[in-house]
C-alpha positions as a printed Julia matrix, in Angstrom:
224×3 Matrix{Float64}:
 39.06  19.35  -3.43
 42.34  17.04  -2.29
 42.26  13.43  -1.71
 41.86  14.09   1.58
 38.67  16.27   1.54
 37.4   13.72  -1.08
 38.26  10.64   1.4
 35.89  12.59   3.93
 33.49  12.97   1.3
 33.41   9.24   0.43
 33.51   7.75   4.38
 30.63  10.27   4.99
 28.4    9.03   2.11
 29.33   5.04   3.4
 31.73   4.57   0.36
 34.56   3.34   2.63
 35.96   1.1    0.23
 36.22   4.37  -2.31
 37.82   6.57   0.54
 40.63   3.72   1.49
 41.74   4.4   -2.22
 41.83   8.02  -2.21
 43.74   7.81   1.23
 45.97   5.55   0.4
 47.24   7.01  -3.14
 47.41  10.33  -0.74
 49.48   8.81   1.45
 51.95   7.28  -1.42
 51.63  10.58  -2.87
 53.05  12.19   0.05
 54.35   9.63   2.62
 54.26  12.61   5.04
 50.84  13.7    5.06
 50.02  13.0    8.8
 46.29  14.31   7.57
 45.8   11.38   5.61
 46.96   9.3    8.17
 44.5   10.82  10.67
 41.68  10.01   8.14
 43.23   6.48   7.54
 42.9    5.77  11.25
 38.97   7.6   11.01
 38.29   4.66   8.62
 39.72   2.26   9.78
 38.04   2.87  13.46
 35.0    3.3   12.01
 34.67  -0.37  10.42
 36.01  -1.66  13.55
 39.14  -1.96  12.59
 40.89  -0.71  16.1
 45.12  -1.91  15.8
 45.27  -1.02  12.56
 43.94   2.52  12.95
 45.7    2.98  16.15
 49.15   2.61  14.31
 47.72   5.35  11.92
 47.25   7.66  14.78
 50.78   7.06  15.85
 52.27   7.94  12.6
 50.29  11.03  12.0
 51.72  12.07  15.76
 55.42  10.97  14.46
 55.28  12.98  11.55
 53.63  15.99  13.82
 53.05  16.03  17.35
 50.7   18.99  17.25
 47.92  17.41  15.63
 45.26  17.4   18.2
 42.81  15.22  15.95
 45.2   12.42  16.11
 45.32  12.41  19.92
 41.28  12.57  19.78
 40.74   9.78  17.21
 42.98   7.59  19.27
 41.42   8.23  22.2
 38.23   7.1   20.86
 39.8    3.61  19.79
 41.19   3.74  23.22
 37.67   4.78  24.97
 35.68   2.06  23.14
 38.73  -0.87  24.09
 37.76   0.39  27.56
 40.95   1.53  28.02
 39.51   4.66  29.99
 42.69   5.92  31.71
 44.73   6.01  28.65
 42.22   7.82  26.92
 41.63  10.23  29.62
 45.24  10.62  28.94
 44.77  11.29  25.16
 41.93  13.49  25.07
 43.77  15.61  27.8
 46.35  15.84  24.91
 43.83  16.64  22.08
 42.77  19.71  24.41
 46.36  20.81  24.94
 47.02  20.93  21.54
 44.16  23.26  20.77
 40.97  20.79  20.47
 38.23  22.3   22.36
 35.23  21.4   20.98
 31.98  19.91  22.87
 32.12  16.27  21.88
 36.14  15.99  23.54
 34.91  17.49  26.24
 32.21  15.05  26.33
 34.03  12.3   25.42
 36.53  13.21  28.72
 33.87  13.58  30.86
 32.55   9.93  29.74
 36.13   8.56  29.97
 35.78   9.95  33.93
 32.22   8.57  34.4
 33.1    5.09  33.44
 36.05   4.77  35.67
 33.7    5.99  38.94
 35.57   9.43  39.24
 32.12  11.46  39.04
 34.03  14.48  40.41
 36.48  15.24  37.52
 33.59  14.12  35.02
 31.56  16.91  36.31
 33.39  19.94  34.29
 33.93  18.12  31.43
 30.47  17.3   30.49
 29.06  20.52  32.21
 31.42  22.47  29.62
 30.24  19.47  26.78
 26.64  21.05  27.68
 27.62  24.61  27.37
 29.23  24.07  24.17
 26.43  22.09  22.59
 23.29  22.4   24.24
 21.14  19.67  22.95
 23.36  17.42  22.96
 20.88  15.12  25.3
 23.44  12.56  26.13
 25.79  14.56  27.42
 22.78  16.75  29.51
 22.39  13.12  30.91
 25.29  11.73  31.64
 26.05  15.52  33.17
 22.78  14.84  35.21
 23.68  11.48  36.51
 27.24  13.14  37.86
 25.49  15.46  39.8
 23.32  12.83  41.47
 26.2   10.54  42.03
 27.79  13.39  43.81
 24.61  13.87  46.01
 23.77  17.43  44.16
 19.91  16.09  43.56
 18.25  19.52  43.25
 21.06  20.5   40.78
 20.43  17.24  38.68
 17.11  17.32  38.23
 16.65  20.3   36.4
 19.2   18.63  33.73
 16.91  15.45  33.68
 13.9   17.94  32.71
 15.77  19.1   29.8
 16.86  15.43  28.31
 13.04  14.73  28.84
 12.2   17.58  27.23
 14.46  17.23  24.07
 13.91  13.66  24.04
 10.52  12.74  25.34
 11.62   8.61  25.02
 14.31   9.37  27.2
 12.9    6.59  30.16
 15.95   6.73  32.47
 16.08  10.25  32.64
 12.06   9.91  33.76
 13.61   7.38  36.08
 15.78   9.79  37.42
 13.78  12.18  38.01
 11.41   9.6   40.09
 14.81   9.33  42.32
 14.94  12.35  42.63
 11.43  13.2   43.34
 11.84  10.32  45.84
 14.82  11.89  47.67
 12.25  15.31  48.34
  9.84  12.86  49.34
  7.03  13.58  46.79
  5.92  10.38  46.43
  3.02  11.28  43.88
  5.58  13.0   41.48
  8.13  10.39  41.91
  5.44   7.71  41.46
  4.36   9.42  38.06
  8.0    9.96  36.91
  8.6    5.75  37.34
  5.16   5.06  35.48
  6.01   7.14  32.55
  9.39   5.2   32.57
  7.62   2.12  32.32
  5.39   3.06  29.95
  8.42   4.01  27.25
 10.38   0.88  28.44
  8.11  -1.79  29.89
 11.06  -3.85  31.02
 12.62  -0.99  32.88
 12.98  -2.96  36.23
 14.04  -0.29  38.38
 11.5    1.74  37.58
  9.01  -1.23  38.41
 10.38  -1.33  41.86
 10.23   2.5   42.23
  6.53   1.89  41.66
  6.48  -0.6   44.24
  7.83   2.01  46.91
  6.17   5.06  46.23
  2.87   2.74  46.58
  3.97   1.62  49.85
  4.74   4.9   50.93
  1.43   6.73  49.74
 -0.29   3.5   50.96
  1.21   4.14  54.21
  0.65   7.61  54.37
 -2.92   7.47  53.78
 -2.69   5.14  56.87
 -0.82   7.85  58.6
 -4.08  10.0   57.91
């Protein structure tokens, strides 16, 4: 085992300040290990650490541009700066260098959903999904795309799967009131926004779904 597979070893038991030695005597070791530098900038993310590890990144991608990791690591500093479009921009570059694994597909789609453009988040986190299927957040941010792009019968099969692999999950029961809502069951929809309620008691717009589907039943039985 290198320094560098040992440095991985150390940040993944929490000995960060362990793995910061082992990287850095790599990296004087051999000043062109853009590896090391990757992990460097890992480390350095991961304890918050954001300009530091950024100018990792960019001398891993100096000493070789082909290292999709390094576009992916940056474009998680960049994602969690809320700096969506560049990361967009990054993780496109991650993928183009041979990086095509579920969470930068999920982390593109995410990059999408945050700056409104629900349409080109849809195949992103659709393919996140296919590539790592209970991966519940990405099921419901995939979910919530669909809705936002008025595909309701689509999303709410999605919602019944987060609910299903995560039975806490109270906006996805939420979400499933809308959408219950939108078919006009009001019973279902009304059940969906109590069982919301009852994991998160605080959940205020699933209060006020309560509210309307007992208006509407209320009103039906009037109808009667």
């Amino acid at each position: 085992m290198d320094k560098n597979e040992q440095a991985v070893k150390e940040m993944q038991e929490g000995n960060i300040e362990e793995a910061a030695k082992l990287l850095n005597d790599a990296i004087e070791e051999n000043p062109k290990d853009a590896i090391a530098y990757i992990n460097f900038g890992n480390l350095l993310s991961a304890v918050g650490e954001d300009d530091r590890s950024i100018a990792f990144y960019d001398k891993a991608i100096e000493l070789n541009k082909n290292l999709a990791t390094a576009y992916y690591g940056k474009g998680n500093v960049r994602f969690n700066q809320d700096q969506f479009k560049e990361a967009v921009e990054l993780y496109q570059l991650a993928m183009s260098h041979g990086l095509h694994e579920g969470d930068v597909y999920y982390m593109l789609g995410m990059s999408f959903y945050q700056l409104g453009d629900f349409v080109r988040a849809l195949p992103s986190l659709s393919r996140a999904v296919e590539l790592n299927e209970s991966d519940s957040d990405a099921r419901f941010h995939y979910g919530m795309c669909l809705a936002q792009t008025e595909q309701i019968n689509e999303a709410i099969p999605q919602f019944e799967k987060v609910v299903k692999q995560d039975p806490e999950h109270a906006d996805s029961y939420f979400n499933l009131g809308v959408g219950y809502a939108y078919n006009e069951d009001a019973e279902k929809a009304l059940e969906m926004f109590e069982k919301a309620l009852e994991i998160q008691p605080d959940h205020a717009l699933a209060a006020n779904g309560v509210k309307q589907m007992n208006v509407a039943m209320n009103n039906e039985d009037e109808r009667k």
